[in-house]
Backbone as ProteinMPNN parsed JSONL, in Angstrom:
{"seq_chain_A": "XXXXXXXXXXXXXXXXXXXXXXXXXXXXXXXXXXXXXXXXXXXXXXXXXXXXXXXXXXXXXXXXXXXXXXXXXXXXXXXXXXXXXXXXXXXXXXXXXXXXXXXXXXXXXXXXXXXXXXXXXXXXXXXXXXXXXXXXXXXXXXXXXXXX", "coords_chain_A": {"N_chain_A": [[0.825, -1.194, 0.0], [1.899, 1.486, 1.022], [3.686, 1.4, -1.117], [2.49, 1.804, -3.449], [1.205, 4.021, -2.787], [3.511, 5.973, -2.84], [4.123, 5.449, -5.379], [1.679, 7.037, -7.027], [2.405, 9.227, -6.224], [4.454, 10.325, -7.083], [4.114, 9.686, -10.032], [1.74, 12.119, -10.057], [3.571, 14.522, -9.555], [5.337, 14.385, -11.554], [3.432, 14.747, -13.78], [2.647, 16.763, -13.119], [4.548, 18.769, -14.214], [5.684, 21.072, -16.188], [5.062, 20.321, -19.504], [7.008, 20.715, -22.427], [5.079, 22.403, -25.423], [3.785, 21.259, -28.811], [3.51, 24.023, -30.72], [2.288, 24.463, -33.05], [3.216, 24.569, -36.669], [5.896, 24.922, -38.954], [5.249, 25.273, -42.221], [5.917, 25.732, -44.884], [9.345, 26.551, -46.482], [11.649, 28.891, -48.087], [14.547, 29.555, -49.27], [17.112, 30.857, -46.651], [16.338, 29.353, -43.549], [15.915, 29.416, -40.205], [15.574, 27.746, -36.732], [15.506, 28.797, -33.74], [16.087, 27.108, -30.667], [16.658, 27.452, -27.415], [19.848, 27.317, -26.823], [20.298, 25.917, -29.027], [20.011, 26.099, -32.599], [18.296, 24.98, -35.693], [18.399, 24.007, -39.035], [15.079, 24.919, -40.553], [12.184, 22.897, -41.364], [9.423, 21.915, -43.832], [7.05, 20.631, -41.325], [8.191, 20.505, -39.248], [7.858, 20.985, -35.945], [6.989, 23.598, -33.682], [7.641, 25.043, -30.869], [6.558, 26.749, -27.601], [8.719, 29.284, -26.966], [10.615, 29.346, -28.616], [12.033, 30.68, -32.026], [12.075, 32.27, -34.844], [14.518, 32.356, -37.567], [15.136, 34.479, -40.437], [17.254, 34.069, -43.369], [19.064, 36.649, -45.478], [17.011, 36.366, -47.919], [15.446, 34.79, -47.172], [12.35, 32.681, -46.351], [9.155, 31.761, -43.995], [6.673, 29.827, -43.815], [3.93, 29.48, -41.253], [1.762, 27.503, -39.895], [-0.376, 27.597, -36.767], [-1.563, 25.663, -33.823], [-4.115, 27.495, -32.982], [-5.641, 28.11, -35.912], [-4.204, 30.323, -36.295], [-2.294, 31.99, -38.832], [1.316, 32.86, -39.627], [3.326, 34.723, -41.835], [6.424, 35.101, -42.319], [9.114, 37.368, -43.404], [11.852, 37.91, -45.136], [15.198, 37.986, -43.964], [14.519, 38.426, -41.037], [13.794, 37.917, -37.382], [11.666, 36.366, -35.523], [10.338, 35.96, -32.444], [8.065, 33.236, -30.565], [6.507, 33.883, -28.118], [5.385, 33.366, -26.094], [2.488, 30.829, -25.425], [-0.721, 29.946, -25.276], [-3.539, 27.729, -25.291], [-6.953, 26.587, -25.423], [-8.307, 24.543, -26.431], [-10.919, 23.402, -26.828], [-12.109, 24.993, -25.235], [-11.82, 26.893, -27.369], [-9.913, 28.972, -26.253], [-7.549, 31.39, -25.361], [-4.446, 33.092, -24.774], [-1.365, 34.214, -26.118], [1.78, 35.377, -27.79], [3.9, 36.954, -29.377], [6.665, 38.103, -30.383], [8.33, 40.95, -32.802], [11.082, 40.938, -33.411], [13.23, 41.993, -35.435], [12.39, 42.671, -39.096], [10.145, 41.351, -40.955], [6.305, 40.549, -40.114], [3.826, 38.952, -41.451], [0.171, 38.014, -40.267], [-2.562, 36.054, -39.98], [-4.797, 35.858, -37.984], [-6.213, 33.747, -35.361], [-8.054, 31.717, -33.612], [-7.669, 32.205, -31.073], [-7.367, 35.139, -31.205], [-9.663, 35.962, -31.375], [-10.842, 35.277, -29.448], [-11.002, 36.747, -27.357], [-10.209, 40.21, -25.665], [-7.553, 41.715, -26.524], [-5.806, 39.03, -26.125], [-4.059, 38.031, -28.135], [-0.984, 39.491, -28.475], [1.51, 41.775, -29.848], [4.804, 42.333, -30.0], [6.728, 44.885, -30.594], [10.005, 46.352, -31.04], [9.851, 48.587, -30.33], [7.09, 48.938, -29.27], [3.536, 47.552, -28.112], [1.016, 45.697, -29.621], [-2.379, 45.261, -29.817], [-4.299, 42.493, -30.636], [-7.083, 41.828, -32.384], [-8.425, 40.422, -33.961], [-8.134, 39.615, -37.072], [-6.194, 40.855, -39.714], [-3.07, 41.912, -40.331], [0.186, 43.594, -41.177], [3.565, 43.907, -39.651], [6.332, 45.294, -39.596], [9.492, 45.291, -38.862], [12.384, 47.926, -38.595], [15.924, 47.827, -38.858], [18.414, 46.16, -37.455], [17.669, 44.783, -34.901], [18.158, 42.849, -32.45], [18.163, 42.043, -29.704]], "CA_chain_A": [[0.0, 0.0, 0.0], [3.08, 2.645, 0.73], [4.7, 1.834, -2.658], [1.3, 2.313, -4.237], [0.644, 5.586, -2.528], [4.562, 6.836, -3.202], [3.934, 5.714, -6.847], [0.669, 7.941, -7.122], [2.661, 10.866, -5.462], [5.633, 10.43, -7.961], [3.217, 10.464, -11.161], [1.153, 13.702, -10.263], [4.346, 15.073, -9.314], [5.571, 14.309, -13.247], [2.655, 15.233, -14.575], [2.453, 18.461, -12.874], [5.764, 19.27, -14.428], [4.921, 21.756, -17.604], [6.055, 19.754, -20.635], [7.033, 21.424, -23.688], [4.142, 21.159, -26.241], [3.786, 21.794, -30.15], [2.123, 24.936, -30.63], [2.406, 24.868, -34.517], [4.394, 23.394, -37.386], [6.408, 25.443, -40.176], [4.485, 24.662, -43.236], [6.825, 26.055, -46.237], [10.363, 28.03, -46.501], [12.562, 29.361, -49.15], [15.684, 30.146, -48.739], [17.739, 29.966, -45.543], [15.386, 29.955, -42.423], [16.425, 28.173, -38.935], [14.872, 28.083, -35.418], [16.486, 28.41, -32.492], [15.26, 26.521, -29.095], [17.458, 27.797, -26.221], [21.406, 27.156, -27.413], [20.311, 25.178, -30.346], [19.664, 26.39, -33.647], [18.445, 24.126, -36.445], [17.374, 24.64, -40.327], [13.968, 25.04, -40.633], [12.217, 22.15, -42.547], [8.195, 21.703, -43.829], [6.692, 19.76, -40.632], [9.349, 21.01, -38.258], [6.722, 21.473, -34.654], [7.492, 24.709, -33.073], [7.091, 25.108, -29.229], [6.905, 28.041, -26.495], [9.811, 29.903, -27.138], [10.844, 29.01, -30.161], [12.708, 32.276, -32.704], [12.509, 31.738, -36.406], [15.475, 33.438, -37.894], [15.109, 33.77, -42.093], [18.572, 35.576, -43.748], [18.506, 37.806, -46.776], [16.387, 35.502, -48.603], [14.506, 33.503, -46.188], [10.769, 33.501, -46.453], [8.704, 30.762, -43.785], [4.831, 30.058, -43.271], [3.829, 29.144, -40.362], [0.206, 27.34, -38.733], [-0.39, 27.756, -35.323], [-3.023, 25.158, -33.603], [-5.473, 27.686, -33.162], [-5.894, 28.415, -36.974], [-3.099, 31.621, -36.722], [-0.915, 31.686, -39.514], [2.375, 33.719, -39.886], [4.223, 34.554, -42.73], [7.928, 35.508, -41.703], [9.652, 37.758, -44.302], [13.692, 37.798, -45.006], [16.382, 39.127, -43.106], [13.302, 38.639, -39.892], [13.925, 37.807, -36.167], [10.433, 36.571, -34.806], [9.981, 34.999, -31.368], [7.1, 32.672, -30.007], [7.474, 33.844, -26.535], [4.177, 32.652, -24.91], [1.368, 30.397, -26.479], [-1.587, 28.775, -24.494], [-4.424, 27.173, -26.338], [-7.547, 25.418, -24.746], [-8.987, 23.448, -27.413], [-12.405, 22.854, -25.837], [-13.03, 26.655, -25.354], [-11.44, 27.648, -28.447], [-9.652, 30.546, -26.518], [-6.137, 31.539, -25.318], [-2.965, 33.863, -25.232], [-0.728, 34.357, -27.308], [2.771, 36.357, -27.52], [4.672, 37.334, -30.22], [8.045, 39.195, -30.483], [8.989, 40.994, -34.03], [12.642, 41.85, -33.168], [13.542, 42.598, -36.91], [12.26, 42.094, -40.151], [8.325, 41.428, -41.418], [5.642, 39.23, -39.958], [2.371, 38.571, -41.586], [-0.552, 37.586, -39.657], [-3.708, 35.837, -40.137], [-5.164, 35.933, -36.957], [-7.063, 32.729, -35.329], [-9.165, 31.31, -32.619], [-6.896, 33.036, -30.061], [-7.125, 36.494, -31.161], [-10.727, 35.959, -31.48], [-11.702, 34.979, -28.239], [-11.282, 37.974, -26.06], [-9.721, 41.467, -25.547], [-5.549, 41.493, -26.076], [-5.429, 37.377, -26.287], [-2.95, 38.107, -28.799], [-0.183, 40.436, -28.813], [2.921, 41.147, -31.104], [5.637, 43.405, -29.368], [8.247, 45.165, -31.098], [11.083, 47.259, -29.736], [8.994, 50.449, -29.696], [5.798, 49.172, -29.052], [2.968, 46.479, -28.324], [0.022, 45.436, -30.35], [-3.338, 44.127, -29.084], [-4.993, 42.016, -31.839], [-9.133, 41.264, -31.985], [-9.067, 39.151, -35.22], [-7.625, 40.371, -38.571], [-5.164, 40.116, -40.97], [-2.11, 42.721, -40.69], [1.501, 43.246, -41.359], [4.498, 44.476, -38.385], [7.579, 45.836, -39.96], [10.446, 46.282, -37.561], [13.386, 48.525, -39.529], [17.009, 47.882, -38.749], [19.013, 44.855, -36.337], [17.258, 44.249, -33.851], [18.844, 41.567, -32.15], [17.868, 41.882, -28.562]], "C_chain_A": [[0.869, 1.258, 0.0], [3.108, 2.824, -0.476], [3.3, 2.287, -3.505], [0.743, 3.901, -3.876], [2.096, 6.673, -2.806], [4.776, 6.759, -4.869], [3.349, 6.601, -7.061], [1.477, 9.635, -6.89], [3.941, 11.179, -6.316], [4.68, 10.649, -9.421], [2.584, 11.823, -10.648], [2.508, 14.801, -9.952], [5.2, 15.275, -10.97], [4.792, 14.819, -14.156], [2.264, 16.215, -14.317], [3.252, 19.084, -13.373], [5.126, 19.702, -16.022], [5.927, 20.989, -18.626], [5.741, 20.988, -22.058], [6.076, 21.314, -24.856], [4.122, 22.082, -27.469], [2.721, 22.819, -29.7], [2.042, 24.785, -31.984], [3.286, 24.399, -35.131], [4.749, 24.497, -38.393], [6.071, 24.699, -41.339], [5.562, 24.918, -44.99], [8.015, 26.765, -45.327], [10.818, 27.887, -47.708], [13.27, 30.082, -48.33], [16.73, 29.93, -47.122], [16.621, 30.56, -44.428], [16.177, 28.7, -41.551], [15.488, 28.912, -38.005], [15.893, 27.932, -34.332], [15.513, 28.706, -31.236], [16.301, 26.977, -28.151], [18.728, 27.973, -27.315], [21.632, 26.714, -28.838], [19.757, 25.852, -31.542], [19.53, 25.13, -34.782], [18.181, 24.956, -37.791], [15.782, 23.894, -40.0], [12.824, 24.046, -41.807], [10.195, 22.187, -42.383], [8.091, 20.494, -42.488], [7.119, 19.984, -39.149], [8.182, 21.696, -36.836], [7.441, 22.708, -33.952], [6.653, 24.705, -31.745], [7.17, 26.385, -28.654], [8.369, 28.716, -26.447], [10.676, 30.145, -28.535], [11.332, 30.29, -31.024], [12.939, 31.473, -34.119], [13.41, 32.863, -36.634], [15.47, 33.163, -39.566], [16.612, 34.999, -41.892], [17.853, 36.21, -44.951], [17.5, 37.076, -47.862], [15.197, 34.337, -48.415], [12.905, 33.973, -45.875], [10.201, 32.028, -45.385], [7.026, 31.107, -43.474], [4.871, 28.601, -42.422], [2.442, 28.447, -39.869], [0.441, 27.331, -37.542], [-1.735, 26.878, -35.025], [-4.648, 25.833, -33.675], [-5.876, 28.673, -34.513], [-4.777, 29.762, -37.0], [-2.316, 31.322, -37.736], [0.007, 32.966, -39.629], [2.775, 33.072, -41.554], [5.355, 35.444, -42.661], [8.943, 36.03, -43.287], [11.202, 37.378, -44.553], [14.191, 38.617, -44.269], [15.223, 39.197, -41.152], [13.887, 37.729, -38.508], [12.345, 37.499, -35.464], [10.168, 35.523, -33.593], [8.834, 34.707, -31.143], [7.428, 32.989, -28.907], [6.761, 32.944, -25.758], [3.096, 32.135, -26.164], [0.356, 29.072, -25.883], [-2.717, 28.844, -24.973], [-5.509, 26.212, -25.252], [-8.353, 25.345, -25.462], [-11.001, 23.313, -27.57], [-13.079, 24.079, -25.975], [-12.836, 27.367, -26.213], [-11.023, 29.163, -27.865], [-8.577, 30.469, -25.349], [-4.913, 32.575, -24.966], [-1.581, 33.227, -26.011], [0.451, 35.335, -27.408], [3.973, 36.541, -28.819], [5.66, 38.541, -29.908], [8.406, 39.63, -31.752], [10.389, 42.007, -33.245], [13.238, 42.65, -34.357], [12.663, 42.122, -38.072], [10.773, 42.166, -40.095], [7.926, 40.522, -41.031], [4.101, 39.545, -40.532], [1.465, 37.884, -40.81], [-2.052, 37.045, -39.905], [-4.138, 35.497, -38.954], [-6.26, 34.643, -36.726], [-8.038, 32.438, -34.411], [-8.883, 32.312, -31.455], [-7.187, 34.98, -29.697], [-8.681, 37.11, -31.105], [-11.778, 36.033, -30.394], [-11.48, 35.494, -26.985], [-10.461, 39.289, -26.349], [-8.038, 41.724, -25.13], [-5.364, 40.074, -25.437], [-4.11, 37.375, -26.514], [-2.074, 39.655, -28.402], [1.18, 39.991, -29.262], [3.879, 42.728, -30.445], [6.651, 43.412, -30.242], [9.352, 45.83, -29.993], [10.385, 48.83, -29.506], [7.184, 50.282, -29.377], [4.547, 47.721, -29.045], [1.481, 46.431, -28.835], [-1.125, 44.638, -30.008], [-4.329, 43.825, -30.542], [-6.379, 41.608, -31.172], [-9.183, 40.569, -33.174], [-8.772, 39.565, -36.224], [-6.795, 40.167, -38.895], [-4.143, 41.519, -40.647], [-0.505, 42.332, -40.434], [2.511, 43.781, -40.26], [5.725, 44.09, -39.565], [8.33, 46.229, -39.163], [12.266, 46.494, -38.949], [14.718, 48.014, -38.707], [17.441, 46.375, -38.263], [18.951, 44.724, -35.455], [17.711, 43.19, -33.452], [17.999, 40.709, -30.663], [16.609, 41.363, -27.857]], "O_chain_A": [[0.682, 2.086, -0.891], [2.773, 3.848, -1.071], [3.369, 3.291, -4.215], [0.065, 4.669, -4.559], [1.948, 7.886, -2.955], [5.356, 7.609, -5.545], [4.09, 7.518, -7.416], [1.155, 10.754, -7.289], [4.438, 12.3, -6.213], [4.571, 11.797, -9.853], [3.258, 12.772, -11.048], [2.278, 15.987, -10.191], [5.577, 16.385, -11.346], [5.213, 15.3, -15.208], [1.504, 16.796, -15.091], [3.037, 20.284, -13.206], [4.414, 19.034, -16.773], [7.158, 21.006, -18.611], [4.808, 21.694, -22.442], [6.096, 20.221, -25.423], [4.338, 23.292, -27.409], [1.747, 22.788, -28.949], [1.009, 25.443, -32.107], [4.205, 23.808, -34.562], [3.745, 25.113, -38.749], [6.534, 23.571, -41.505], [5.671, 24.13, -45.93], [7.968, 27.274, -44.207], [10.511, 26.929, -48.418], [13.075, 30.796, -47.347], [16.945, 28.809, -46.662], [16.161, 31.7, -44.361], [16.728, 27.651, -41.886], [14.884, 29.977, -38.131], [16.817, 27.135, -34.17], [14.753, 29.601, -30.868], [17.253, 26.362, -28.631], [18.65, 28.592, -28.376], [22.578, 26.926, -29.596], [18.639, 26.27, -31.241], [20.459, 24.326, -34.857], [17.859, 26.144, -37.825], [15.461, 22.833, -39.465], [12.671, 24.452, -42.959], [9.622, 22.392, -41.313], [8.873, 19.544, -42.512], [6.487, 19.686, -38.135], [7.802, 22.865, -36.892], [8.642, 22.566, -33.722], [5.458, 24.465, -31.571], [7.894, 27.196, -29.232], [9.06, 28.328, -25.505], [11.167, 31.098, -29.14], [10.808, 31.262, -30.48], [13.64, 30.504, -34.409], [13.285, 33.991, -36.159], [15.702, 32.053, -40.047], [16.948, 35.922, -41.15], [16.673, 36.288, -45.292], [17.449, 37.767, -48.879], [14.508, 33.542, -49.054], [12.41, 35.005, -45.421], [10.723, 30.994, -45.802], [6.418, 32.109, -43.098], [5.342, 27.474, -42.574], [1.903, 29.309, -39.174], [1.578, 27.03, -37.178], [-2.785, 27.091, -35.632], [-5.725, 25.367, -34.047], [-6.339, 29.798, -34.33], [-4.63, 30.149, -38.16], [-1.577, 30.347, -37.602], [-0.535, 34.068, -39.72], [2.691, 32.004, -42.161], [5.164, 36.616, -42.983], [9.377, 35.203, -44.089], [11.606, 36.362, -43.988], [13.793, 39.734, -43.94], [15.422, 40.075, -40.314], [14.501, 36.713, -38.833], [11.842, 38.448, -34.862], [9.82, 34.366, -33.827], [8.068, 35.642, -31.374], [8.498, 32.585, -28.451], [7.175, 32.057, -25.012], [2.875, 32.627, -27.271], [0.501, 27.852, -25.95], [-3.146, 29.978, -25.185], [-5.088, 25.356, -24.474], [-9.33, 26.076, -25.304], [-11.871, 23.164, -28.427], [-14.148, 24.321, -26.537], [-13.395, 28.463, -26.239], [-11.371, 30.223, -28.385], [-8.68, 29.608, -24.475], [-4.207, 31.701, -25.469], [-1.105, 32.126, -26.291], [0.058, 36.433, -27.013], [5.002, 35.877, -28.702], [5.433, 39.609, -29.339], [8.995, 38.689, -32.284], [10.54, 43.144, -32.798], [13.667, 43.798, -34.236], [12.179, 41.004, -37.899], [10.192, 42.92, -39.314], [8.551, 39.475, -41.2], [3.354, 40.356, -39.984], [1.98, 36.809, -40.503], [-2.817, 37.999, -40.046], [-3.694, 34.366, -38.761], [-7.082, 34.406, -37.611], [-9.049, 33.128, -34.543], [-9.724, 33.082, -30.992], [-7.207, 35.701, -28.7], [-8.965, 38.288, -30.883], [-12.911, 36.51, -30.322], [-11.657, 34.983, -25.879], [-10.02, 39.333, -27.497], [-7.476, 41.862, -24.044], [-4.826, 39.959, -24.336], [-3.2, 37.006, -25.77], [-2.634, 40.709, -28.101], [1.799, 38.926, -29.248], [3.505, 43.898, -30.523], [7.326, 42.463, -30.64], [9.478, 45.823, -28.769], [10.498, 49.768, -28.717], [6.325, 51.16, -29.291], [4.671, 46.891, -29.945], [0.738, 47.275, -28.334], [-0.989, 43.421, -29.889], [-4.888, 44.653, -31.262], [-6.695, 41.245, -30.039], [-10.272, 40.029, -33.366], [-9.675, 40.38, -36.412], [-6.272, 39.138, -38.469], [-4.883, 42.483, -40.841], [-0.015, 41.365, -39.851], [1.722, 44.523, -39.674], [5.949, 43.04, -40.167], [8.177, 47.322, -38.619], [12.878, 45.717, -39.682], [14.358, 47.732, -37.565], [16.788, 45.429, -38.706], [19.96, 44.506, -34.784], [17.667, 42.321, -34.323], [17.52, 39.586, -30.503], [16.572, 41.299, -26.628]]}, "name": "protein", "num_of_chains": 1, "seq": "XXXXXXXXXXXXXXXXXXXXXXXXXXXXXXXXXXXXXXXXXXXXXXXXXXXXXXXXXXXXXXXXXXXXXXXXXXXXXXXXXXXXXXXXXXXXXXXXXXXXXXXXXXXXXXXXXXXXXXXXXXXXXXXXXXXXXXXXXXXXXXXXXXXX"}
């Protein structure tokens, strides 16, 4: 009976632990695009699951489209810097937050379930300024090298 009650207390203790979870998959690129997860950087391939944190980086040439579970799509220009910072989704209620970073470069937006289902769900922060989305389609241009 112990080991059965120190099992029980070792699972909810695992499963309380926040696991990393797909928010979205990179659907196309051209050109050079990578992601970088903490330290790691990879190239950027059709299928490729993107998680909570996640930074697509395209170079002078690099174009990627993006789905997001709750119907959002990006489209990430060249030469672009765009972080996933935050991204919580509940399925059931169809409604969420949502966090975007444009550090440099162009992001397209088709806005989805998320941005839909309440008042600043979504937002897309640049370096001069943050954006509360209600459902629509627009573009964020950040000028120079933003890095930071």
């Amino acid at each position: 009976m112990r080991r059965l009650a120190i099992l029980t207390a070792f699972a909810a203790a695992v499963l309380a632990q926040p696991a990393m979870a797909e928010i979205g998959r990179v659907k196309s690129t051209t050109g050079p695009v990578s992601i970088q997860r903490g330290a790691t950087t990879v190239p950027a391939q059709p299928g490729y699951k993107l998680e909570p944190g996640d930074t697509v980086i395209t170079g002078k040439t690099g174009r990627v489209g993006i789905a997001f579970l709750d119907d959002t799509r990006f489209a990430v220009g060249p030469d672009s810097k765009v972080k996933m910072t935050s991204f919580v989704y509940d399925r059931p209620r169809q409604s969420g937050t949502f966090l975007t970073e444009v550090k440099r470069g162009s992001l397209g937006v088709v806005s989805g379930k998320i941005a839909k289902s309440g008042k600043d769900a979504m937002k897309v922060r640049t370096p001069t300024s943050m954006l509360g989305v209600r459902g629509t389609k627009f573009v964020v241009e950040v000028k120079g090298k933003g890095d930071s």
